[in-house]
Residue frames as a rotation matrix with the C-alpha (Angstrom) as fourth column:
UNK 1
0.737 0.411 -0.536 9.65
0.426 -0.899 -0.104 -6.22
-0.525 -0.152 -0.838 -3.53
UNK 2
-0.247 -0.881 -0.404 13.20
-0.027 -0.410 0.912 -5.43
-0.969 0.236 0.077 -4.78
UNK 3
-0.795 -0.534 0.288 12.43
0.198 0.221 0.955 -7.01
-0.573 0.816 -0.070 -7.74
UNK 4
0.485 0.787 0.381 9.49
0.871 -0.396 -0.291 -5.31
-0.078 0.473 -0.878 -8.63
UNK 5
0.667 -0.120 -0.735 11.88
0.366 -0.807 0.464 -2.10
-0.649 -0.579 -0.494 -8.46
UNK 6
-0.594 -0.804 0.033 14.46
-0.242 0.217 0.946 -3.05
-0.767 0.554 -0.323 -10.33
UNK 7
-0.370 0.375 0.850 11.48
0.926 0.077 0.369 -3.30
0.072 0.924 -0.376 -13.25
UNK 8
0.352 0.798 0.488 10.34
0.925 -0.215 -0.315 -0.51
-0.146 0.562 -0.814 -12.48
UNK 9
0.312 -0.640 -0.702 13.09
-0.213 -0.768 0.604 1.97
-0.926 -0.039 -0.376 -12.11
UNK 10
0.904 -0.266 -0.334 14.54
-0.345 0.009 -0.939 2.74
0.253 0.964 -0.084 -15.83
UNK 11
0.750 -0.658 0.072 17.85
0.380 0.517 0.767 0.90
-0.541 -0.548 0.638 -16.10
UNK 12
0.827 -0.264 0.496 19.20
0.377 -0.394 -0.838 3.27
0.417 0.880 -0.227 -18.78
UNK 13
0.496 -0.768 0.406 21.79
-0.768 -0.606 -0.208 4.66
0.406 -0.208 -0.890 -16.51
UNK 14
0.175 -0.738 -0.652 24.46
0.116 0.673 -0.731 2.16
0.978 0.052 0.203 -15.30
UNK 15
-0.806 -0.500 0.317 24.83
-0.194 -0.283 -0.939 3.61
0.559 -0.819 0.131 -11.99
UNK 16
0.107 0.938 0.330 21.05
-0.824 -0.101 0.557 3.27
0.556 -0.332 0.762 -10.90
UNK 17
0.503 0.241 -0.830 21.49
0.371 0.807 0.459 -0.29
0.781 -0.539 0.316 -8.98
UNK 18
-0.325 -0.547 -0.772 24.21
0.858 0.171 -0.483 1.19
0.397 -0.820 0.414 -6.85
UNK 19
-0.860 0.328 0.391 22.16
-0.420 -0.890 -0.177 4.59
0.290 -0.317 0.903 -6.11
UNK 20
0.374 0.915 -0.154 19.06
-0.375 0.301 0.877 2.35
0.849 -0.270 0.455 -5.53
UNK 21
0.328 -0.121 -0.937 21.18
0.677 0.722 0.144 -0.20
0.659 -0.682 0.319 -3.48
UNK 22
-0.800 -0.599 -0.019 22.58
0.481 -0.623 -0.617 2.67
0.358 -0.503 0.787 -1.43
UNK 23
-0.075 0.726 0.683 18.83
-0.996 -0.090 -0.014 4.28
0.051 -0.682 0.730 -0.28
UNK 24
0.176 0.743 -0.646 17.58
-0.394 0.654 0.646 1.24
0.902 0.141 0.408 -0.01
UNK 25
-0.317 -0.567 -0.760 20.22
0.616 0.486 -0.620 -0.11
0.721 -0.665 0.195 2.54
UNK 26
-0.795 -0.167 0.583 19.50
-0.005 -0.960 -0.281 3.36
0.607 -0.226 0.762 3.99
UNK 27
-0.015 0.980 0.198 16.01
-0.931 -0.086 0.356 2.91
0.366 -0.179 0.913 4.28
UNK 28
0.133 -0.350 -0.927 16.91
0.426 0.865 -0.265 -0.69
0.895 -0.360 0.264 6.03
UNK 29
-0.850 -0.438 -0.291 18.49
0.387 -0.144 -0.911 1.23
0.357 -0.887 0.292 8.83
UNK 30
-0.676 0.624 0.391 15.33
-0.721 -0.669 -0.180 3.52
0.149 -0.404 0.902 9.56
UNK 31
0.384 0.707 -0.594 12.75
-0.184 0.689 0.701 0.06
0.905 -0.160 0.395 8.88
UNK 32
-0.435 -0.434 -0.789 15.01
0.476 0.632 -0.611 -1.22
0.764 -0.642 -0.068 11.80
UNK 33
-0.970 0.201 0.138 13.44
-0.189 -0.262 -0.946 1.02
-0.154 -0.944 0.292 14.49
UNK 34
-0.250 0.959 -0.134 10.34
-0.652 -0.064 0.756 -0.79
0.716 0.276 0.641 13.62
UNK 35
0.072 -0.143 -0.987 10.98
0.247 0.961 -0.121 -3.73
0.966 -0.235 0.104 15.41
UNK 36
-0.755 -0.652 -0.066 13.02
0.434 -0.422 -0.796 -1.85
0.492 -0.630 0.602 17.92
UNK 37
-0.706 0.603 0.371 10.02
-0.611 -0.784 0.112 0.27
0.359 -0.148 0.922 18.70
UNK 38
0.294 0.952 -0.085 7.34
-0.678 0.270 0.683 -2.28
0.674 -0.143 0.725 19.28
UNK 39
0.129 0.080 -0.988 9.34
0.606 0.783 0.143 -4.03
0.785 -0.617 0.053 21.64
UNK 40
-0.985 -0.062 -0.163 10.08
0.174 -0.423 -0.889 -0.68
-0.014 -0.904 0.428 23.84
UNK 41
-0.301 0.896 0.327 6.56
-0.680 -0.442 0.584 -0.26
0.668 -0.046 0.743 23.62
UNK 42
0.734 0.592 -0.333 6.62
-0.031 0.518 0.855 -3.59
0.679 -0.617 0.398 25.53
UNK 43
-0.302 -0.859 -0.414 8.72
0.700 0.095 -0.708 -2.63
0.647 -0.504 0.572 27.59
UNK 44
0.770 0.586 -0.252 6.34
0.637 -0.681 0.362 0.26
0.041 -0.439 -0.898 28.98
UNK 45
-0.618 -0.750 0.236 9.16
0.732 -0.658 -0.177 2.30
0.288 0.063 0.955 27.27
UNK 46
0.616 0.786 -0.049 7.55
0.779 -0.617 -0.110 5.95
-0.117 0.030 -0.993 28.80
UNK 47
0.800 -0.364 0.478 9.05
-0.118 -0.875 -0.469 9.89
0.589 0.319 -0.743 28.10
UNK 48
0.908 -0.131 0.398 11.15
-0.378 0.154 0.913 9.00
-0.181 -0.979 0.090 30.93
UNK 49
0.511 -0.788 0.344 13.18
0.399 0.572 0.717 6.72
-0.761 -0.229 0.606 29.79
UNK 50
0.696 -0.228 0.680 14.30
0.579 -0.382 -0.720 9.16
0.424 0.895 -0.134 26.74
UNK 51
0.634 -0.711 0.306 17.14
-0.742 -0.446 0.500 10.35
-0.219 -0.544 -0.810 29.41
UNK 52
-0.585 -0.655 0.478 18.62
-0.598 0.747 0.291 6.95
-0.548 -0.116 -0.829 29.21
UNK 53
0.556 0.698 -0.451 17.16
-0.831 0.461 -0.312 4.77
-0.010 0.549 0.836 26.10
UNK 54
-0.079 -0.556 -0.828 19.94
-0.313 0.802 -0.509 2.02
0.947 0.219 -0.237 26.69
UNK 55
-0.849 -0.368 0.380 18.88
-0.466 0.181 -0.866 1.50
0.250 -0.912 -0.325 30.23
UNK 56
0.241 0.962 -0.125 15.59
-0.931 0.193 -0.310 0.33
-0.274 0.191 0.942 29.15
UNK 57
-0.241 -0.362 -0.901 17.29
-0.888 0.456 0.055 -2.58
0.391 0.813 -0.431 27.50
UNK 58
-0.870 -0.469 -0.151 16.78
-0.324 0.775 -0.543 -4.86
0.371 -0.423 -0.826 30.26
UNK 59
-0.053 0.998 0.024 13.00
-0.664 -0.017 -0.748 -4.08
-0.746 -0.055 0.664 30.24
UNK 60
-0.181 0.413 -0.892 12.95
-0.974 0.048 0.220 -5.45
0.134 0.909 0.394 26.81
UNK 61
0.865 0.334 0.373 11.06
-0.334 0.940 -0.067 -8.83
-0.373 -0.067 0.925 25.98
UNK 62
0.129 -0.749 0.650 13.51
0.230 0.660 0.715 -11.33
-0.965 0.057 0.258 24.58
UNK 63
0.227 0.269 0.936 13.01
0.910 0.283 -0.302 -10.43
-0.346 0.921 -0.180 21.01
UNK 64
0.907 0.344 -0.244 12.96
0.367 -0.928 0.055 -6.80
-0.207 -0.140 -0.968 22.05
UNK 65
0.571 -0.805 -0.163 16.58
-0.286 -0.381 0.879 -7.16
-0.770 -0.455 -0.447 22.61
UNK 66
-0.303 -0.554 0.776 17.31
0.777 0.327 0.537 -8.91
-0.552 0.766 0.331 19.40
UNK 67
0.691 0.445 0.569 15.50
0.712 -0.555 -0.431 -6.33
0.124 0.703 -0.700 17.76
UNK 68
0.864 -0.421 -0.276 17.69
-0.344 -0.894 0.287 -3.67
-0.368 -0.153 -0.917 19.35
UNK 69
-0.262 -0.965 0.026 21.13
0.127 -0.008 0.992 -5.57
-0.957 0.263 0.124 17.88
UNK 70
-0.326 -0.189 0.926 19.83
0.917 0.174 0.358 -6.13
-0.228 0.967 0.116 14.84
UNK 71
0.964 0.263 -0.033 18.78
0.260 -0.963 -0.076 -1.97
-0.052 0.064 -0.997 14.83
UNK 72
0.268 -0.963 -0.035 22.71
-0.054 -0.051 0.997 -1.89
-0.962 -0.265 -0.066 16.16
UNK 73
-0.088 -0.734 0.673 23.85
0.454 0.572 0.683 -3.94
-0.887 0.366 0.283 13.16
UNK 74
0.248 0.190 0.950 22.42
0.924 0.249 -0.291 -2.33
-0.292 0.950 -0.114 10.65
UNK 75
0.920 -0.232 -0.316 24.42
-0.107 -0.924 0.367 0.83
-0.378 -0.303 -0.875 11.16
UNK 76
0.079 -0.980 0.184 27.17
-0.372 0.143 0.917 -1.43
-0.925 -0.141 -0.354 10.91
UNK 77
-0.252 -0.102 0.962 26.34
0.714 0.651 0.256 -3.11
-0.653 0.752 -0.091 7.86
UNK 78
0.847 0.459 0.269 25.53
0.492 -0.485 -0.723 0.24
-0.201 0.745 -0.636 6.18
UNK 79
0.837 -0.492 -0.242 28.91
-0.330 -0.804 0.494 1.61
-0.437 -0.333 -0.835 7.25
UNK 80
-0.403 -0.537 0.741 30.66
0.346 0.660 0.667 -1.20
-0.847 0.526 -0.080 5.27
UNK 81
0.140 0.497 0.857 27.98
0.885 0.326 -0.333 -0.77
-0.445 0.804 -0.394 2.15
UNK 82
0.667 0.476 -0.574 27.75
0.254 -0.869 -0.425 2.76
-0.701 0.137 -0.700 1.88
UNK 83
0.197 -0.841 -0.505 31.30
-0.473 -0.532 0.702 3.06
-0.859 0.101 -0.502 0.17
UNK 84
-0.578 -0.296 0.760 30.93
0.344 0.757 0.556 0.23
-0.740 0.583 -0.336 -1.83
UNK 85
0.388 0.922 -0.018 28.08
0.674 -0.297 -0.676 1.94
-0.629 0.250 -0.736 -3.35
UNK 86
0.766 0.144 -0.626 29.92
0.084 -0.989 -0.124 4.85
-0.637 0.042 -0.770 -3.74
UNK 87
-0.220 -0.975 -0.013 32.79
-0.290 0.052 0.956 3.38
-0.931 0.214 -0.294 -5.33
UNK 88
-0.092 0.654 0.751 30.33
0.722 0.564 -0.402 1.56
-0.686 0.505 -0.524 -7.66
UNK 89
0.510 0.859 0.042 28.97
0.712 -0.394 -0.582 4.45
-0.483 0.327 -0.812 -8.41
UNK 90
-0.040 -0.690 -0.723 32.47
-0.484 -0.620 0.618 6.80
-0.874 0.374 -0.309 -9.39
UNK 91
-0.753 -0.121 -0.647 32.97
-0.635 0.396 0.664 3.83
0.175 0.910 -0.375 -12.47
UNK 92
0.139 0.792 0.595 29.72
-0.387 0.596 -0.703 2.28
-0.912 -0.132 0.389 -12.48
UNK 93
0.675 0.385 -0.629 29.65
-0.737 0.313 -0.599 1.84
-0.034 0.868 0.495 -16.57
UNK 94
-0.040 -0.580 -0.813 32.83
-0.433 0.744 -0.509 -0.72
0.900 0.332 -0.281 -16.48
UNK 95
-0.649 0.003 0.761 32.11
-0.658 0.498 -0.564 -1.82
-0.381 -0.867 -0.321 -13.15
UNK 96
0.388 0.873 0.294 28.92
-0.505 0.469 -0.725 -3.59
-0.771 0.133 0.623 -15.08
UNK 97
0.492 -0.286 -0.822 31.13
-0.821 0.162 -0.548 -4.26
0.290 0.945 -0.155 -18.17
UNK 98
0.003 -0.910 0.415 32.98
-0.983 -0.078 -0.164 -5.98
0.182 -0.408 -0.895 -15.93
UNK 99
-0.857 0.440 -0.267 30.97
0.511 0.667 -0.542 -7.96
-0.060 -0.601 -0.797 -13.84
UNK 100
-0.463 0.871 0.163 27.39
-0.180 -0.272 0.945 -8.07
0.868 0.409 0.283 -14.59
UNK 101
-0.190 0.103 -0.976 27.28
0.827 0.553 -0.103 -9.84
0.529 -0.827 -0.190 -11.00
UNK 102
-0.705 -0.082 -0.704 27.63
0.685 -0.335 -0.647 -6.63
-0.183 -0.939 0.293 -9.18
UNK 103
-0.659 0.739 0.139 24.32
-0.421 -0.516 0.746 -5.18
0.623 0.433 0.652 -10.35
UNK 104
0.600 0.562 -0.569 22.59
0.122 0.639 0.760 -8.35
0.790 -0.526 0.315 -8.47
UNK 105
-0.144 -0.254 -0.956 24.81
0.989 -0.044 -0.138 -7.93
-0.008 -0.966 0.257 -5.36
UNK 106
-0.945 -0.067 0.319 23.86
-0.013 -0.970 -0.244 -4.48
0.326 -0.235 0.916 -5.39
UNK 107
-0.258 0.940 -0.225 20.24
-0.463 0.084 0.882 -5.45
0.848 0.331 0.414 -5.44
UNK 108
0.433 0.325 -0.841 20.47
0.049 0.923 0.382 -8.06
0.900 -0.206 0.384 -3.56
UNK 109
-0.812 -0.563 -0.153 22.38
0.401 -0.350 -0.846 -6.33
0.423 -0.749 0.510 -0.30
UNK 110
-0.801 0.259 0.539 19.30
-0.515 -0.757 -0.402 -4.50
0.305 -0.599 0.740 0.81
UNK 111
-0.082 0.638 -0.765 17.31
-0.780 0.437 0.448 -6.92
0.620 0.634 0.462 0.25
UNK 112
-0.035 -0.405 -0.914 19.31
0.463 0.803 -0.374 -9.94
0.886 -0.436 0.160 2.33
UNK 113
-0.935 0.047 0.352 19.55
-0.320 -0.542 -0.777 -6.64
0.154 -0.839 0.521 5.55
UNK 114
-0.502 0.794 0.342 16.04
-0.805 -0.574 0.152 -7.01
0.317 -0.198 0.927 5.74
UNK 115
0.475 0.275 -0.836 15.48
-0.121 0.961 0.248 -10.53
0.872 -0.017 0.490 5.95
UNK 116
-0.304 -0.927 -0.219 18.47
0.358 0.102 -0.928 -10.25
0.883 -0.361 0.301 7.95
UNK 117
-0.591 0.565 0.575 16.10
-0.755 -0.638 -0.149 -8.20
0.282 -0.523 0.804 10.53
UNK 118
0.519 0.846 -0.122 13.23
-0.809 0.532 0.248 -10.48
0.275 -0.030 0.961 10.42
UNK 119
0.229 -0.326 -0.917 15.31
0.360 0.904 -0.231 -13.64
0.904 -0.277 0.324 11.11
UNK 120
-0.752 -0.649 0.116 17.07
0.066 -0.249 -0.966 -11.79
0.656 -0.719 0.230 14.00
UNK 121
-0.423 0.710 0.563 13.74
-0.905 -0.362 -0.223 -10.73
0.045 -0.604 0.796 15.88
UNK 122
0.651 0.674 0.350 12.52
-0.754 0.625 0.201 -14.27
-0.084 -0.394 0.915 15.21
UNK 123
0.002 -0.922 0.386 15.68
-0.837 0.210 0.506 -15.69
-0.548 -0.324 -0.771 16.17
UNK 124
0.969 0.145 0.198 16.28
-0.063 0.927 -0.370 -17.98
-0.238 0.346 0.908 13.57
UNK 125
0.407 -0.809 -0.425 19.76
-0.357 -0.569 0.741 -18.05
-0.841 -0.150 -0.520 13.66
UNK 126
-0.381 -0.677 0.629 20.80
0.557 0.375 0.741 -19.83
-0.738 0.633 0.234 10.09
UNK 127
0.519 0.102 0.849 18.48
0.606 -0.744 -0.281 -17.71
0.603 0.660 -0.448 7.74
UNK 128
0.996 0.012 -0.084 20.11
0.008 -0.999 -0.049 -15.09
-0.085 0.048 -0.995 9.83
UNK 129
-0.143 -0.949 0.280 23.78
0.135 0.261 0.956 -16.12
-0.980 0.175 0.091 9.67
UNK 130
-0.232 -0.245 0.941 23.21
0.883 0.352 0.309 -16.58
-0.407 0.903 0.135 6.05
UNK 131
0.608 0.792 0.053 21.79
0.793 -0.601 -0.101 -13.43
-0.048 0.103 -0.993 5.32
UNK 132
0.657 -0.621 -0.427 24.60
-0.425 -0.774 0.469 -11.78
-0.622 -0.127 -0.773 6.94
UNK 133
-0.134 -0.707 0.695 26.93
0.584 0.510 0.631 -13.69
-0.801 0.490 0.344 4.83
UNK 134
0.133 0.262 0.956 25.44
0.878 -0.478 0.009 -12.94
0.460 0.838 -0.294 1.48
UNK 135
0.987 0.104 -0.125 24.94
0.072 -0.967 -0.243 -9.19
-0.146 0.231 -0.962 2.42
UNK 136
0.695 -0.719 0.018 28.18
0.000 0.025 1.000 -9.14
-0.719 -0.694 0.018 3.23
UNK 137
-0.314 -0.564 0.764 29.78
0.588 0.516 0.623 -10.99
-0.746 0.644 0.170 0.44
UNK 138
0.545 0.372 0.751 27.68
0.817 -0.437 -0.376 -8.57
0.189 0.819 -0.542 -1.83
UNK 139
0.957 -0.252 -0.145 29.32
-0.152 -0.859 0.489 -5.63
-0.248 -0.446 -0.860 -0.11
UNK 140
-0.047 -0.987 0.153 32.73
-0.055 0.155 0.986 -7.25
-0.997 0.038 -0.062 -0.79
UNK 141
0.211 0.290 0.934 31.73
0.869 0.381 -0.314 -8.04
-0.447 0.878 -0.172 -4.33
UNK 142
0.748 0.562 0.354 31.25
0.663 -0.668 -0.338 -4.30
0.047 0.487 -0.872 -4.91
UNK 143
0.799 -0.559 -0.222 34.39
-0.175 -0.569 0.803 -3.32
-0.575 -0.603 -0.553 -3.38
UNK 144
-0.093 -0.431 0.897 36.10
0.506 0.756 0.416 -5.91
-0.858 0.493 0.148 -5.60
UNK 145
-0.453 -0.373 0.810 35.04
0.828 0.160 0.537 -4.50
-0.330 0.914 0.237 -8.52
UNK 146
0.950 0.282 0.135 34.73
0.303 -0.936 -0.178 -0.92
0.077 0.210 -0.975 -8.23
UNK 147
0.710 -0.702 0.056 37.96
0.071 0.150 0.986 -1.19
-0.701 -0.696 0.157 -7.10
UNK 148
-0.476 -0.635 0.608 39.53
0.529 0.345 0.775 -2.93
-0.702 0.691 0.172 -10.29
UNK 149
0.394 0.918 -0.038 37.35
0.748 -0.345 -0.567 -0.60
-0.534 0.195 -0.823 -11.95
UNK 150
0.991 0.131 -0.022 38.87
0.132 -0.989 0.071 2.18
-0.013 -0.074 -0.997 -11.35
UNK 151
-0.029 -0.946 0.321 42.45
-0.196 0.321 0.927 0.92
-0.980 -0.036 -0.195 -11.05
UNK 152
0.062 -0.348 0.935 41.71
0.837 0.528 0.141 -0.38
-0.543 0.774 0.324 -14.77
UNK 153
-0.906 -0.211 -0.368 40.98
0.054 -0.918 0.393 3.45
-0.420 0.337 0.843 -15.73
């Protein structure tokens, strides 16, 4: 799917991967209350428990409850990305001169969250371990060299 984006979004501007990779991640966090939802639904989540949605937690099916960390994490993993983005996005044209790499880890961060989702709810832990890695490492990537970016002037 990414990469049907990334053809079809114009790439004339230099900054466009890290303004894509930055909703995208975005839109990651909101997909996450998909999961998250269909397991309080088994949970016979009712108006009720909207006083106290974390006291429901122990209603949830097994999966229900991975779904809620991996809703958790991806708050956290946007709160790491978002800046990188944004740093990306202050010297985007020599960030790419730089490192063509951090175009694909920009891509390739929202991309690995989601999967990163899906593995969690069906608890495969190594596609998810990896996942988080890579996103991760893409997020550092971007930090890396927006960083020296901007330090180079």
């Amino acid at each position: 799917m990414l990469a049907l984006l990334a053809v079809a979004i114009p790439s004339g501007n230099p900054a466009a991967p890290f303004a894509w990779s930055l909703v995208l991640s975005g839109a990651v966090v909101v997909l996450s209350l998909v999961p998250l939802a269909a397991g309080r639904s088994k949970a016979d989540f009712t108006p009720g428990d909207l006083a106290a949605p974390r006291a429901m937690f122990e209603r949830l099916p097994a999966w229900g409850k991975r779904a809620s960390w991996a809703h958790q994490n991806s708050f956290e993993a946007f709160t790491l990305h978002a800046p990188a983005c944004l740093l990306c996005l202050l010297a985007a044209p020599a960030v790419l001169a730089a490192s063509p790499l951090a175009a694909a880890a920009a891509w390739l961060h929202p991309a690995l969250r989601l999967a990163y989702i899906g593995a969690y709810v069906a608890n495969i832990p190594p596609l998810r371990s990896l996942c988080w890695i890579g996103a991760l490492l893409s997020t550092g990537l971007l930090y890396s060299e927006g960083l020296k970016a901007l330090l180079r002037g």
